[in-house]
N, C-alpha and C positions, 0 to 999 in steps of 0.2 A: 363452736370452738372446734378447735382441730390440732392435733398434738402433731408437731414439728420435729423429728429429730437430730440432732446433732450429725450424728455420721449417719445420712442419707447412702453412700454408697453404699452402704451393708442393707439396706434394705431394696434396692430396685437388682433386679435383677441382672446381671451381667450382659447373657446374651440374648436376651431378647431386644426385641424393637420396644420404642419408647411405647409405639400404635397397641401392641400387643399388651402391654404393660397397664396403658389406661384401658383396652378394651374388656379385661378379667372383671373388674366388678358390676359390668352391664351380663357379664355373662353368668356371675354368680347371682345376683340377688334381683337382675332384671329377667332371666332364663332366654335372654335375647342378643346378639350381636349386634353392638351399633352400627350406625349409620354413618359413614365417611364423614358425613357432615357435623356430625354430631362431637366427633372424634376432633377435628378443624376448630369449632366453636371451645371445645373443650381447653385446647393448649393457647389458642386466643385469651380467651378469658384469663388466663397467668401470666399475658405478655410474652409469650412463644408463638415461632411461626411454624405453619401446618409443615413445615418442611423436618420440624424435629421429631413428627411421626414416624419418620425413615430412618432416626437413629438410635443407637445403641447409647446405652445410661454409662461407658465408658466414655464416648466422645464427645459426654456434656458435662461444665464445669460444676461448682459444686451450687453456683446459687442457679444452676439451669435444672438442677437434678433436685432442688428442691421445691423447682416451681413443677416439678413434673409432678413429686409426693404430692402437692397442694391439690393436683389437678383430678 
């Protein structure tokens, strides 16, 4: 299970890259930066393409920004 919430833009971070965004919890709890690929497979899996790695959680809509939370 995994808690969804409601106003997702309050939690992703403004200016960072979406890439940065998912790459923090390999950094916290793996002591490791992933893998390009790793990173691709990762936004695949929610039905995102690798190309949303290069953007900013402002210039994604709200159900893109909460396939990013899921990811």
């Amino acid at each position: 299970l995994q808690i969804v919430f409601q106003n997702i833009a309050g939690s992703l971070h403004p200016g960072k890259l979406v890439r940065s965004i998912l790459s923090r919890p390999y950094q916290l709890y793996d002591r490791r930066t992933p893998q390009e690929q790793e990173l691709v497979d990762l936004v695949r899996s929610v039905g995102l393409k690798p190309e949303y790695l290069a953007k900013r959680s402002p210039a994604l809509s709200g159900g893109e920004r909460q396939r990013v939370a899921l990811a």
